[in-house]
OpenMM code with the backbone's topology and positions (N, CA, C; nanometers):
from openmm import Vec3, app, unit

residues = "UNK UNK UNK UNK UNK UNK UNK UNK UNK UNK UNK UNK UNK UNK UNK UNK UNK UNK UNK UNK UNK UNK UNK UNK UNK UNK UNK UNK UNK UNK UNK UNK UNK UNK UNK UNK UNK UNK UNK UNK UNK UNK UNK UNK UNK UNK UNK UNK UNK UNK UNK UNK UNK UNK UNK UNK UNK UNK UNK UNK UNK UNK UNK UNK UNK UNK UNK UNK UNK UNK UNK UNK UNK UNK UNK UNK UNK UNK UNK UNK UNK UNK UNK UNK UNK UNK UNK".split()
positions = [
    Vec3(0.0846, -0.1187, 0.0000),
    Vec3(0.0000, 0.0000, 0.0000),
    Vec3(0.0884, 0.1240, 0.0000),
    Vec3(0.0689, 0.2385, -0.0812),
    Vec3(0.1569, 0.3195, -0.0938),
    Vec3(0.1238, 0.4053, 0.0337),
    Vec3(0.2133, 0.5016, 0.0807),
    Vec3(0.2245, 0.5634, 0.1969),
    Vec3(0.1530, 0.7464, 0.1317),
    Vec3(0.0406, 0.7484, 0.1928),
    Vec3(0.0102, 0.8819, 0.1804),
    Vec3(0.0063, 0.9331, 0.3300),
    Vec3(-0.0016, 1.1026, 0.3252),
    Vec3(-0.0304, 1.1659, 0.4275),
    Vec3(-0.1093, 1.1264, 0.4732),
    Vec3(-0.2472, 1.0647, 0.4889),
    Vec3(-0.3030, 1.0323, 0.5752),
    Vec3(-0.2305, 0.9052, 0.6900),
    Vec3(-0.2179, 0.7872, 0.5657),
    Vec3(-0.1512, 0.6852, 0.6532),
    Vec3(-0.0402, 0.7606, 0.7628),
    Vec3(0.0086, 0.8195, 0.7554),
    Vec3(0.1346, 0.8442, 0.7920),
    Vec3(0.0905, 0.9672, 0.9299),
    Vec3(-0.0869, 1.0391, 0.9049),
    Vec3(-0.0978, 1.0517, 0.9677),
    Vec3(-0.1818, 0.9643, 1.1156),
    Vec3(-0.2020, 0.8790, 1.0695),
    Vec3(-0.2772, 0.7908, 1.1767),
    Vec3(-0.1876, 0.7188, 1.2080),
    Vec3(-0.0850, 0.7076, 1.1899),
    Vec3(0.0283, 0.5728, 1.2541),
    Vec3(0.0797, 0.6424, 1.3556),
    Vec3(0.1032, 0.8289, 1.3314),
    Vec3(0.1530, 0.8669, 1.4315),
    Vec3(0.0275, 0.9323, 1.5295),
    Vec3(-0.0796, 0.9158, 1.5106),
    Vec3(-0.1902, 0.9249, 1.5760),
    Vec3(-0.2139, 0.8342, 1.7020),
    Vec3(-0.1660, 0.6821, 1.6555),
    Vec3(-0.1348, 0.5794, 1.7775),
    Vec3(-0.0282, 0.5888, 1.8412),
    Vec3(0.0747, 0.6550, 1.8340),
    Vec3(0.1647, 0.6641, 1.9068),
    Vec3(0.1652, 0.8287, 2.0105),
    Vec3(0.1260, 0.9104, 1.9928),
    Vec3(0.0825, 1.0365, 2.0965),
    Vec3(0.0900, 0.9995, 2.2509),
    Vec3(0.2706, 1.0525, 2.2741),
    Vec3(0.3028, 1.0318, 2.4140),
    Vec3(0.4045, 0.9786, 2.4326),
    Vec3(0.4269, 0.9283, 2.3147),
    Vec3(0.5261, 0.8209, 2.3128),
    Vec3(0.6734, 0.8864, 2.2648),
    Vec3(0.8214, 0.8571, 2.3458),
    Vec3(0.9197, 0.9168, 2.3306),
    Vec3(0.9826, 0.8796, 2.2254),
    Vec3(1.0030, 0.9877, 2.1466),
    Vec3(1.1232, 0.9705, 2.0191),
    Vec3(1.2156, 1.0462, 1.9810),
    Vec3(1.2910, 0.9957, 1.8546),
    Vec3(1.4154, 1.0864, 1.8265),
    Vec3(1.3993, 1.1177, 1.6870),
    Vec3(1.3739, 1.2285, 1.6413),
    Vec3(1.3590, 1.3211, 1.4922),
    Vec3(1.5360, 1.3952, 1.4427),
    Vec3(1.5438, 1.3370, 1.3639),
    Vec3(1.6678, 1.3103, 1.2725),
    Vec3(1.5836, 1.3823, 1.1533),
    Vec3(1.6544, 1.5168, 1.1462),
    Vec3(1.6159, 1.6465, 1.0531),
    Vec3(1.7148, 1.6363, 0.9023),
    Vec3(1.6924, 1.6618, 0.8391),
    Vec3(1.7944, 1.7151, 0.7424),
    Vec3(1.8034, 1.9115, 0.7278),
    Vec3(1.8799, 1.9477, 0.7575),
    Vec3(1.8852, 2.1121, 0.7831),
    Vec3(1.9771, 2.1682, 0.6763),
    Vec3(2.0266, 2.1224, 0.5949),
    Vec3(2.1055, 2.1694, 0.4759),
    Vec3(2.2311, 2.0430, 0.4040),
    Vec3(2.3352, 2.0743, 0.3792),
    Vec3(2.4046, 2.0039, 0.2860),
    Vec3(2.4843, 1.9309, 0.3739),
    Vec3(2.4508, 1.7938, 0.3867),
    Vec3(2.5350, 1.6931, 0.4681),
    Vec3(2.5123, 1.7397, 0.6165),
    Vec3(2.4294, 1.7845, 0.6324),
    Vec3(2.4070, 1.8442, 0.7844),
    Vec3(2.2550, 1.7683, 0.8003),
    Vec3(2.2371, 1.7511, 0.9561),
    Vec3(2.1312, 1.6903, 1.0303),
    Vec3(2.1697, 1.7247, 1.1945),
    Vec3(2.0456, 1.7029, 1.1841),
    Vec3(2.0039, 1.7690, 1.3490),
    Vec3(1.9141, 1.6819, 1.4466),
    Vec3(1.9516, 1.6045, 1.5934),
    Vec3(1.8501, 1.5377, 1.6013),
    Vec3(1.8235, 1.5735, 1.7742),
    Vec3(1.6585, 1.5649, 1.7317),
    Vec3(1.6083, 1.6374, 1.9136),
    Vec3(1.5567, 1.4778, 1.9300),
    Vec3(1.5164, 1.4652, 2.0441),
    Vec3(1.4894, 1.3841, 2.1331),
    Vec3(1.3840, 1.4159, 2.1744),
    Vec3(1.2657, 1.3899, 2.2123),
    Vec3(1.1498, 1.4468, 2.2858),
    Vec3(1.0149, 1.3862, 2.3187),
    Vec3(0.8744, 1.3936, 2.3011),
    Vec3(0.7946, 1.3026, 2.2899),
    Vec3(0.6547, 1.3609, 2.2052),
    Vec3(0.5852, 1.2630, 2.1350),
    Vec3(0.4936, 1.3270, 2.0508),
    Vec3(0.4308, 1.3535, 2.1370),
    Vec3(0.3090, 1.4903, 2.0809),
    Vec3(0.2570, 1.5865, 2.1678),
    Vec3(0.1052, 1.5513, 2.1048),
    Vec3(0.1156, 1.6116, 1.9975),
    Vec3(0.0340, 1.6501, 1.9046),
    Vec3(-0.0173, 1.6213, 1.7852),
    Vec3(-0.0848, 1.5535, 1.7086),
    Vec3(-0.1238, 1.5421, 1.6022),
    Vec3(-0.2014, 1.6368, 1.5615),
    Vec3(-0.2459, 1.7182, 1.4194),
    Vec3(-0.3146, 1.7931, 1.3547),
    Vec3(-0.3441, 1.7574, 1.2260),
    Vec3(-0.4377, 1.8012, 1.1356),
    Vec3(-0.4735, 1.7861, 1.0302),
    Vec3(-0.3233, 1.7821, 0.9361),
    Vec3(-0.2254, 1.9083, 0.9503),
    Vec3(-0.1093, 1.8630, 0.8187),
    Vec3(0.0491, 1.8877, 0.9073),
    Vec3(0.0214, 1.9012, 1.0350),
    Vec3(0.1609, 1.9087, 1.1559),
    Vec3(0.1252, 1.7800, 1.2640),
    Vec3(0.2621, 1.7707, 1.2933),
    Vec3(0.2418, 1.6899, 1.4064),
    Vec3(0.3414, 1.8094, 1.5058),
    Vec3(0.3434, 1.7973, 1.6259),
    Vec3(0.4167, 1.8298, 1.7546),
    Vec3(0.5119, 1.7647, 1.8474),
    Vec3(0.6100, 1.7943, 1.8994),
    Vec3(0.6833, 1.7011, 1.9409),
    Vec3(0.7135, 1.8562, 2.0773),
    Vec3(0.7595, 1.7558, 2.2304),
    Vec3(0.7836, 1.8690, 2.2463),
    Vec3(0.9219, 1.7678, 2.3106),
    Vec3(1.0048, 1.9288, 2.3089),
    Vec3(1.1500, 1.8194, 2.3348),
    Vec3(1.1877, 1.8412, 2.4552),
    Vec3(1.2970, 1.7530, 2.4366),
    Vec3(1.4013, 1.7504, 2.5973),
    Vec3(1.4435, 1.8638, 2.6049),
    Vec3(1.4077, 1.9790, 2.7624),
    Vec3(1.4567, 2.0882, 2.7939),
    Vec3(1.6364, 2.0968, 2.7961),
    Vec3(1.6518, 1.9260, 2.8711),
    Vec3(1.8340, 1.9358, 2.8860),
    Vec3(1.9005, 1.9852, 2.7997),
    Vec3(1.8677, 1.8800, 2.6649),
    Vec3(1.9193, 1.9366, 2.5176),
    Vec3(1.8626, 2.0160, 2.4439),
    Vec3(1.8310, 2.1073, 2.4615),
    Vec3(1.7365, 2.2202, 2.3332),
    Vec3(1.7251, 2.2985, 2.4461),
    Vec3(1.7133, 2.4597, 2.3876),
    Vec3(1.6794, 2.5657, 2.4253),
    Vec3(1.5103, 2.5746, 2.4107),
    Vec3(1.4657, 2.5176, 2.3181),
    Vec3(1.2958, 2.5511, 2.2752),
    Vec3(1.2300, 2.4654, 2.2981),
    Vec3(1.1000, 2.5318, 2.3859),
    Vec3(0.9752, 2.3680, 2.4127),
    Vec3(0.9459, 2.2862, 2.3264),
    Vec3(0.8937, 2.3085, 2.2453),
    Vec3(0.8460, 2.2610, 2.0955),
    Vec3(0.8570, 2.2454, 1.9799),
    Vec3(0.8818, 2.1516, 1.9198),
    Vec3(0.8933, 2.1937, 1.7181),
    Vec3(0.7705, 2.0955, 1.6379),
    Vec3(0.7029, 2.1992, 1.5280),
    Vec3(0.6258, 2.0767, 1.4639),
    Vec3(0.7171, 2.0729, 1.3144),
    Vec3(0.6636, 1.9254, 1.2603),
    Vec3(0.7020, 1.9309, 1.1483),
    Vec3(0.5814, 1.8854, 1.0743),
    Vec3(0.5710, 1.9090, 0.9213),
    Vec3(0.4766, 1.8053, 0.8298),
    Vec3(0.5084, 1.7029, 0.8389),
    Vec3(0.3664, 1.6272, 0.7751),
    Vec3(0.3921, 1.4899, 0.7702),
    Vec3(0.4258, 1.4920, 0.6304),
    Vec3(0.4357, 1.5868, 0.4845),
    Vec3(0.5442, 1.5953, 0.4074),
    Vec3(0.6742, 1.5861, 0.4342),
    Vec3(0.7381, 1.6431, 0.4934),
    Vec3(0.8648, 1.6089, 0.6038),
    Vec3(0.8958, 1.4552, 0.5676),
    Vec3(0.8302, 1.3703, 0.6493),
    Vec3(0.8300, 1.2359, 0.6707),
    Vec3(0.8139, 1.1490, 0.5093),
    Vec3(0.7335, 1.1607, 0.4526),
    Vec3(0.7076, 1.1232, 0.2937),
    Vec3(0.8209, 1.1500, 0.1821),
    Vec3(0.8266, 1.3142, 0.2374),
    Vec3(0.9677, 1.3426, 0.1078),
    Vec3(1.1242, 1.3028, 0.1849),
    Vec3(1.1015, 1.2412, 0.3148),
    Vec3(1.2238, 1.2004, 0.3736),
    Vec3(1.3614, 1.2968, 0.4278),
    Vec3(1.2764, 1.4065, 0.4234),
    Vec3(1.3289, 1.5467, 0.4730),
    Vec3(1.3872, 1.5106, 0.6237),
    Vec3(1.2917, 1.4310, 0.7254),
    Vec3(1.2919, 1.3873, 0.8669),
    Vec3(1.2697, 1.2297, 0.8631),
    Vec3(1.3395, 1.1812, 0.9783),
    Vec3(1.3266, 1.0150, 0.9999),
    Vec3(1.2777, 1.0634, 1.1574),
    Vec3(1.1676, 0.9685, 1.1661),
    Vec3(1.1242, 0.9364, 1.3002),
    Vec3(1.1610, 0.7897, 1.3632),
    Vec3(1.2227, 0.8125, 1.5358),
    Vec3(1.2079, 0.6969, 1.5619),
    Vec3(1.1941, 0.6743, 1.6981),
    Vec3(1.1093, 0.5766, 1.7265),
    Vec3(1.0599, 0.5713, 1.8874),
    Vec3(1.1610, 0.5275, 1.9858),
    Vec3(1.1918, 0.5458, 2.0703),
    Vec3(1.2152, 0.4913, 2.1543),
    Vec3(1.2164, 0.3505, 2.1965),
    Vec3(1.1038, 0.2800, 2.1976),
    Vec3(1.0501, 0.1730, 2.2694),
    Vec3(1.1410, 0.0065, 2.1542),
    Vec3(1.2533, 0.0579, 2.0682),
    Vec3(1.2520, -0.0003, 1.9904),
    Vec3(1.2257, -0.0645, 1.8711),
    Vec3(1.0917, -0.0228, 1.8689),
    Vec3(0.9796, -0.0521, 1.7425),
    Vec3(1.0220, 0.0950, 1.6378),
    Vec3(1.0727, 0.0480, 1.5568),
    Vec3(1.0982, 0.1309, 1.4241),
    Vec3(0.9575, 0.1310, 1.3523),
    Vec3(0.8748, 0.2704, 1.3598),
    Vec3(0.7699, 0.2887, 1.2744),
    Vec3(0.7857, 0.3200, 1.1236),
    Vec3(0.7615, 0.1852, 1.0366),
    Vec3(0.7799, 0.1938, 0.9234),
    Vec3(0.7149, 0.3247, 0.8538),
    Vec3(0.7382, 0.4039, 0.7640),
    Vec3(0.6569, 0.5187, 0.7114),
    Vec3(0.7439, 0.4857, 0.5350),
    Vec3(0.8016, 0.3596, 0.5056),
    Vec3(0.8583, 0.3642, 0.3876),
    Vec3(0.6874, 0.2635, 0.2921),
    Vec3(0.7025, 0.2900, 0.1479),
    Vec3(0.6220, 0.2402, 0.1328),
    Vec3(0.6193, 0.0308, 0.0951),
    Vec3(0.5019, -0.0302, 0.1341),
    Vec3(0.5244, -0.1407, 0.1191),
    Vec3(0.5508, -0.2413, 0.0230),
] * unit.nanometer
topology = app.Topology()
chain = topology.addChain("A")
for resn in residues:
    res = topology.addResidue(resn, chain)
    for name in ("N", "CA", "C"):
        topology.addAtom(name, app.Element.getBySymbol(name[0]), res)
């Protein structure tokens, strides 16, 4: 089944609360990764709010374009790698 924004938004719809690590792409050979826990789901953002230790800022959202065009990798904590590639 191919991966659209929706799918991609209900997978992270079941997980809300749950701690992860967002691995950004921020320019050329550069990446950035916060640590934090999903907050939020919305119609075309999700929310994450992060670890105060490491980050200066409560919160970052990203699209779930982000995730599709592979801009950002999400990954939980708990071990379980949430697939978002298509099947």
């Amino acid at each position: 089944m191919p991966n659209t924004l929706a799918t991609i938004k209900d997978k992270l719809d079941g997980r809300i609360g749950e701690e992860l690590l967002v691995v950004a792409q921020i320019g050329r050979k550069k990446i950035t990764k916060r640590r934090g826990r999903l907050h939020m789901t919305y119609p075309a953002v999700f929310v994450v709010d992060l670890d105060q230790d490491e980050n200066s800022f409560e919160r970052v959202s990203y699209s779930y374009t982000d995730i599709l065009t592979r801009n950002i990798e999400v990954n939980f904590d708990d071990g379980d790698v949430e697939e978002f590639d298509e099947d």
